[in-house]
ZAMARGU-4260 file (C-alpha; in steps of 0.2 Angstrom, whole numbers, plus 5000, padded with zeros to 4 digits):
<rodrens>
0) 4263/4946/4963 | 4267/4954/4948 | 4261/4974/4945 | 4246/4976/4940 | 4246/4989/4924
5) 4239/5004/4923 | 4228/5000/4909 | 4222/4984/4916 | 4204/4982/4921 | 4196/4971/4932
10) 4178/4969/4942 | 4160/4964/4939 | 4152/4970/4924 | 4151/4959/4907 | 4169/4953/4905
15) 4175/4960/4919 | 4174/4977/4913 | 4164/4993/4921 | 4158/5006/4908 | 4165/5022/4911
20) 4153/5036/4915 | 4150/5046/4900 | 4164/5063/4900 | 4154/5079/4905 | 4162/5097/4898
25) 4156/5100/4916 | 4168/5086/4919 | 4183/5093/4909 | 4181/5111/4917 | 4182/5105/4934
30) 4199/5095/4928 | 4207/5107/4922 | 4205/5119/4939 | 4209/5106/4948 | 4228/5104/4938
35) 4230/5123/4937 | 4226/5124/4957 | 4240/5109/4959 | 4254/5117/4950 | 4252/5135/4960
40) 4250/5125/4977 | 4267/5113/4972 | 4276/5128/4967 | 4272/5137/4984 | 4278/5125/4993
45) 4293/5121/4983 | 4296/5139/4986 | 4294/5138/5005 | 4302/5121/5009 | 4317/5124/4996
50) 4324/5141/5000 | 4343/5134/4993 | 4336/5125/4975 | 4342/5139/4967 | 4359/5149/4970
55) 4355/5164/4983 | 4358/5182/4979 | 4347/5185/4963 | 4336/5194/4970 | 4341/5216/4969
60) 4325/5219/4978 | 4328/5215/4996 | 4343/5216/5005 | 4338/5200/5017 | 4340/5189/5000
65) 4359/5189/5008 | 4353/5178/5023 | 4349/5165/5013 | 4367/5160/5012 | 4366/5155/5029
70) 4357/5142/5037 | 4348/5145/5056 | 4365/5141/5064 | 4371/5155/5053 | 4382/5142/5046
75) 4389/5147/5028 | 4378/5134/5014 | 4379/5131/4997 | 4365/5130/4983 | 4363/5109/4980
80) 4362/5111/4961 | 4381/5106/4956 | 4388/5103/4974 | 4377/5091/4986 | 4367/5093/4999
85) 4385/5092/5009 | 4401/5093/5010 | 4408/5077/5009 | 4427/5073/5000 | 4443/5067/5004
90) 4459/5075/5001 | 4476/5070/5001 | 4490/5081/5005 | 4508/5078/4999 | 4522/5077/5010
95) 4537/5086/5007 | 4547/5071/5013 | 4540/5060/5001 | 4542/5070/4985 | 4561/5074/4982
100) 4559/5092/4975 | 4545/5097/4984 | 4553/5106/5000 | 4564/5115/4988 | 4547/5121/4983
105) 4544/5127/4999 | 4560/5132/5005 | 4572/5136/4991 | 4587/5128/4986 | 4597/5129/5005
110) 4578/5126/5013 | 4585/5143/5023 | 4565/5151/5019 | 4552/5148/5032 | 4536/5147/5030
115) 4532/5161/5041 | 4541/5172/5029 | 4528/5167/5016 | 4513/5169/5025 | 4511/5189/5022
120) 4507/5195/5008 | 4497/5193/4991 | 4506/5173/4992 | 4503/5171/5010 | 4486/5159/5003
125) 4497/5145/4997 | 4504/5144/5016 | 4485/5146/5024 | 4475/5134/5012 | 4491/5121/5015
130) 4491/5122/5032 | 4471/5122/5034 | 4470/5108/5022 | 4483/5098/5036 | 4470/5102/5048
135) 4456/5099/5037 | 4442/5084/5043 | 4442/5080/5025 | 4461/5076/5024 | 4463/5057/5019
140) 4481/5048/5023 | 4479/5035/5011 | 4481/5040/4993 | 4468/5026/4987 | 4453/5033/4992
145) 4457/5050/4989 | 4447/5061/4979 | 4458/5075/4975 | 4476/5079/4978 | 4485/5095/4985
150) 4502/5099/4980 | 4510/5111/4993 | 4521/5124/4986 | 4527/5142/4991 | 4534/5146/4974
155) 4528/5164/4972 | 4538/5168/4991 | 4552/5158/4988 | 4556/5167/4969 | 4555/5181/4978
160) 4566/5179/4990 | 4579/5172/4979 | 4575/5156/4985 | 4575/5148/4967 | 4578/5156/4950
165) 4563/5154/4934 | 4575/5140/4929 | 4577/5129/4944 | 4556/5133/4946 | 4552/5124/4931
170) 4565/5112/4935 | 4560/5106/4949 | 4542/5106/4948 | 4545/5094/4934 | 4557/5083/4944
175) 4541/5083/4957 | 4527/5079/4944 | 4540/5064/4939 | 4537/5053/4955 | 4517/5057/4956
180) 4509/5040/4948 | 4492/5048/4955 | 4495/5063/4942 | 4499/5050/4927 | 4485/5041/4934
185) 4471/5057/4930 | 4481/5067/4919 | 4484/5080/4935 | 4465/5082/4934 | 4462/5078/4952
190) 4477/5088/4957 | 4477/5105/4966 | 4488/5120/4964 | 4490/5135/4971 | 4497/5150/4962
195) 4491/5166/4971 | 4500/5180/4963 | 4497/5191/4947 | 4506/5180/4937 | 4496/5164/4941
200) 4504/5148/4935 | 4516/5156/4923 | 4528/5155/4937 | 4530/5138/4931 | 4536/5141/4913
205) 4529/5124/4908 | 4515/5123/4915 | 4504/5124/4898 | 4511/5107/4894 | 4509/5098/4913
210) 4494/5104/4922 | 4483/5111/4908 | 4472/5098/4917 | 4475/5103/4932 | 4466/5112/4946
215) 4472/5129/4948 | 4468/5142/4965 | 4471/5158/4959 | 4466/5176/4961 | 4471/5179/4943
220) 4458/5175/4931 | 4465/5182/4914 | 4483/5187/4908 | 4480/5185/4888 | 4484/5204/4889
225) 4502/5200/4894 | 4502/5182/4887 | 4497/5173/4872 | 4487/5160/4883 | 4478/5162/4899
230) 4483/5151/4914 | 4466/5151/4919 | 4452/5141/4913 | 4433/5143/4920 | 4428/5126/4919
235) 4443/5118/4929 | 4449/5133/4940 | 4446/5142/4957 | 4445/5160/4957 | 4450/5162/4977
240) 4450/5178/4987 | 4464/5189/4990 | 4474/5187/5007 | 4468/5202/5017 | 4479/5207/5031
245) 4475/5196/5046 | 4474/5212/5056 | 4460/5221/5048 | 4449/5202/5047 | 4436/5200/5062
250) 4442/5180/5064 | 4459/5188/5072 | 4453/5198/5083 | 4448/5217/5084 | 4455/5226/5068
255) 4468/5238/5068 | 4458/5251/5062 | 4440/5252/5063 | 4426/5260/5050 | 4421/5279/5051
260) 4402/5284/5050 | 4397/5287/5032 | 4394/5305/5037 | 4413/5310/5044 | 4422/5299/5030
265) 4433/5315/5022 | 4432/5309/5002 | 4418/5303/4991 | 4433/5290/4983 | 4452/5284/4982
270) 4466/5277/4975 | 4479/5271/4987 | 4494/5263/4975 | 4507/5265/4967 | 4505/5271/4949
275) 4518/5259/4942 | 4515/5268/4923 | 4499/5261/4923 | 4486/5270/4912 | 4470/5268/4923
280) 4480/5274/4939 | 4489/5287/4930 | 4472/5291/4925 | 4467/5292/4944 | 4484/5301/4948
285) 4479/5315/4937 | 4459/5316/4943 | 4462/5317/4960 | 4475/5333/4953 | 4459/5341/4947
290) 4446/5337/4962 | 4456/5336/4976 | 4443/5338/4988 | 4432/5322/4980 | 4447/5310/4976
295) 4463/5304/4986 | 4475/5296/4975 | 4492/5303/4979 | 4507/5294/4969 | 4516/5281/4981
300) 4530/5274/4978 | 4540/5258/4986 | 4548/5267/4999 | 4553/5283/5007 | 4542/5298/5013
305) 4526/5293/5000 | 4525/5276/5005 | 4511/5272/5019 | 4514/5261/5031 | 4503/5247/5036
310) 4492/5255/5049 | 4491/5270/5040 | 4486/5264/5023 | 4472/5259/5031 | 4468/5273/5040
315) 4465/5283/5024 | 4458/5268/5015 | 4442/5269/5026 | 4442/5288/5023 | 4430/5287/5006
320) 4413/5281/5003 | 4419/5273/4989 | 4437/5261/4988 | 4443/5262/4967 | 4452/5246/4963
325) 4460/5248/4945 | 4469/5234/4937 | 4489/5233/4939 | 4500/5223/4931 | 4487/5210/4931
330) 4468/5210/4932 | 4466/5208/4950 | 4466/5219/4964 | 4469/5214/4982 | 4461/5232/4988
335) 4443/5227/4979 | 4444/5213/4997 | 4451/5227/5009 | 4437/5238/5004 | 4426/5227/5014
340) 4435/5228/5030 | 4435/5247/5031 | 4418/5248/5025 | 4418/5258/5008 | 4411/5252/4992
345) 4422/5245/4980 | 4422/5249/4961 | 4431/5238/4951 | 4441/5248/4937 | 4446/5234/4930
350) 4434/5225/4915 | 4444/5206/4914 | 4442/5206/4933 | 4436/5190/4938 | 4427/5187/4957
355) 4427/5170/4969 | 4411/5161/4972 | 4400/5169/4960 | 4390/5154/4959 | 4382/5162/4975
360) 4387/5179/4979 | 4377/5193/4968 | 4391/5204/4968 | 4380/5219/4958 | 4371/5222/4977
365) 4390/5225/4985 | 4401/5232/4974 | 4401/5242/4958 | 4410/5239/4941 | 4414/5254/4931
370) 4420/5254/4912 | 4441/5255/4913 | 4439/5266/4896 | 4428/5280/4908 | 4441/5285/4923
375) 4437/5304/4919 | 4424/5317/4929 | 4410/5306/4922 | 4415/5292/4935 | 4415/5304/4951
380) 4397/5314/4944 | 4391/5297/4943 | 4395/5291/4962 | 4393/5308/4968 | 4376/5305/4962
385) 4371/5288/4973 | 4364/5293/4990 | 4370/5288/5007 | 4356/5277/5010 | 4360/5267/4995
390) 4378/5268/4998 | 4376/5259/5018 | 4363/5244/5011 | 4377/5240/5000 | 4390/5242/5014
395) 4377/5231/5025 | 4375/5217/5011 | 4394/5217/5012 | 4397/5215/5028 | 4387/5200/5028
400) 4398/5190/5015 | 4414/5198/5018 | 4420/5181/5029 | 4420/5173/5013 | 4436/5183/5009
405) 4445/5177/5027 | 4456/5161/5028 | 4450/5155/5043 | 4449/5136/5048 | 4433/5127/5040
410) 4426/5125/5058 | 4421/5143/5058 | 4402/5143/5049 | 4410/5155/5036 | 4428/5157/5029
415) 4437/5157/5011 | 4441/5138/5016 | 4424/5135/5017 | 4420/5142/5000 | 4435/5135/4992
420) 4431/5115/4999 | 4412/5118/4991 | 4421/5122/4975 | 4432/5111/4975 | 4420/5096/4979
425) 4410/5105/4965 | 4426/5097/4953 | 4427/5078/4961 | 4424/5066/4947 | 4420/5049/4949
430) 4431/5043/4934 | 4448/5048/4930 | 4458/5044/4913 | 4469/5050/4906 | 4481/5047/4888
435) 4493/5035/4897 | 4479/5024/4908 | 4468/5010/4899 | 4459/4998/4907 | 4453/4979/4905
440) 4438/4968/4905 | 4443/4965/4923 | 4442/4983/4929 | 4461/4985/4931 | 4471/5002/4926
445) 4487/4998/4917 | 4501/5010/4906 | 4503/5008/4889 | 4517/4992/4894 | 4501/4982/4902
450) 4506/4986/4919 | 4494/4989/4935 | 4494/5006/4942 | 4499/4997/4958 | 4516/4993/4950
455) 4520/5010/4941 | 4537/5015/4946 | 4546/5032/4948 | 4550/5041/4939 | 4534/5040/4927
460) 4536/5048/4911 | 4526/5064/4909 | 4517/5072/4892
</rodrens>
């Protein structure tokens, strides 16, 4: 039977037709209440029942706002706007057996680097997400049903340790690229690298030209004040947490060294680095010269009687109410993620700074970001002048999120993992193309000679 219409009449009447009774002002009153009452009861509900619609952590008036990130098996969620109501994507991880170049990647020319040499340190995250992606539920073995693709690399370790030269670097990641059809396929838009240090993907000197397209994982979010482009862009990239020492993360176990009461803490701030000639911790340097009693920032250096061992660094980290995390070489600063382990505020001294998961972490109720032109007495008269009450709610509120900076496996309810997966599912398209695919009448992908993607050989020819 076919819909009625909304503007049909039917019934007794002459023709079939009722008259309307006649339209009252009496009438048009009550209709209006009754559509004002309507909206404020839909948006109450819509409040009540849909606590996620809307990314937590907006609110400064309530600490408890921070809960809301977690559901009532204090699992870690995400807002649905963007993401899904779930995680649900599949990844493929390349082999290093399959890809000729891609162990030297990992290894070094002689394969003599182990991964457990790379594992510490600010580049220890492209060991953890590899290995927790091998583990991952949401790792796919078959390449055609994948939606994204992880390339496993410890290039920042392995450069370090003479394992490959700049060169051989760009070299061989182009040698790699070379037998990836997937990565012609998308342009490298559904493919994943991670470069964890301050100089981000310029480790790869080409890196403009091949995965400008690319997703990039990467603590670094700007370098245009050393380079002429930045590596990072906001609408393809990952900003992900700094790799905190395992020992001072709850996941692991008790943590070397533990918080000191508010009250006993010895300094209202400090700098713990070296000064490497860099003019906000020189700046620091100088401060702590003139207010000894308020500031710690001695000038370390890389070794000898100055330089702080492991357990010790943290030791007089968690000695201030508040942690100062000046910029370096680059804009990011692994201490602004220590801060939260030892339980001090940090203040972010560094203005192109860029932060993880800010799509749901409010990060004005945790932390504090001070003008990088302003590291003078006006910055310590202006913590000085926060009370201790404030101060420990900000301390609470970051204690609450601070399993977001730990790489622990996504079966825990929170962990960076967690939060970089949501990201990452936040980039899944449904359509990839690129300037060497086209596609037919019939649905098939085929290169600029006409052939199927299926019967792409290696080495394919890149931009």
């Amino acid at each position: 039977m076919r819909s009625r219409s909304p503007f049909s009449f039917s019934g007794g009447g002459v023709g079939g037709y009722h008259h309307p009774p006649p339209c009252t002002r009496a009438h048009q009153i009550g209709a209006l209440a009754l559509v004002a009452v309507t909206f404020l009861i839909t948006r109450s509900l819509d409040r009540f029942l849909l606590p996620h619609s809307s990314p937590p952590f907006l609110s400064s008036s309530s600490s408890s706002s921070y809960s809301m990130l977690f559901d009532s098996s204090s699992s870690l969620t995400w807002p649905s706007r963007g993401y899904g109501s779930r995680l649900d994507l599949k990844i493929y991880v390349y082999d290093d057996a399959e890809i000729d170049g891609l162990r030297e990647l990992m290894r070094g020319r002689d394969g003599r680097i182990s991964p457990e040499s790379c594992i510490k340190g600010q580049w220890g995250t492209q060991v953890k997400i590899h290995r927790l992606l091998l583990k991952s539920r949401f790792r796919t073995l078959h390449k055609d049903e994948a939606d994204l693709f992880f390339v496993p690399s410890y290039v920042k370790c392995v450069r370090m340790m003479g394992g490959l030269n700049d060169k051989e670097i760009n070299q061989t990641y182009v040698k790699v690229l070379s037998q990836m059809p997937y990565f012609r396929y998308s342009g490298g838009r559904d493919h994943i690298f991670v470069f964890p240090s301050g100089a981000g993907a310029h480790l790869f000197r080409s890196w403009a030209v091949f995965l400008n397209r690319s997703i990039i994982l990467t603590p670094e979010g700007d370098r245009t004040d050393k380079r002429d482009t930045s590596a990072f862009n906001t609408w393809k990239d990952i900003v992900i947490p700094g790799n905190v020492d395992d020992g001072m993360t709850k996941f692991h176990g008790s943590r070397i060294v533990q918080p000191i009461p508010l009250s006993n803490r010895k300094y209202l701030a400090n700098y713990l680095g070296r000064a490497q000639g860099k003019v906000g911790r020189l700046q620091l340097v100088e401060l702590a010269k003139q207010y000894p009693d308020k500031l710690e920032s001695p000038e370390l250096k890389f070794s000898g009687p100055d330089k702080l061992g492991r357990i010790e660094y943290f030791n007089h980290l968690r000695n201030a109410k508040f942690c100062l995390a000046p910029r370096g070489e680059s804009s990011w600063t692994l201490r602004f993620y220590e801060a939260y382990f030892v339980e001090c505020v940090p203040v972010i001294l560094s203005d192109k700074a860029e932060l993880p998961f800010q799509n749901v972490v409010d990060y004005t109720q945790i932390s504090i970001k001070w003008p990088s032109t302003r590291i003078n007495t006006q910055l310590l008269e202006y913590l000085e002048s926060i009370p201790d009450e404030m101060i420990e709610g900000m301390i609470a509120r970051g204690r609450e999120v601070r399993c977001l900076w730990v790489y622990a496996p996504e079966t825990e309810p929170c962990s960076a993992m967690v939060g970089i997966l949501w990201e990452l599912q936040r980039k899944v398209r449904q359509f990839h193309q690129s300037a060497e695919t086209f596609w037919l009448h019939n649905r098939s992908i085929v290169n600029r000679d006409l052939i199927e993607f299926h019967n792409w050989r290696t080495p394919v020819p890149l931009p």
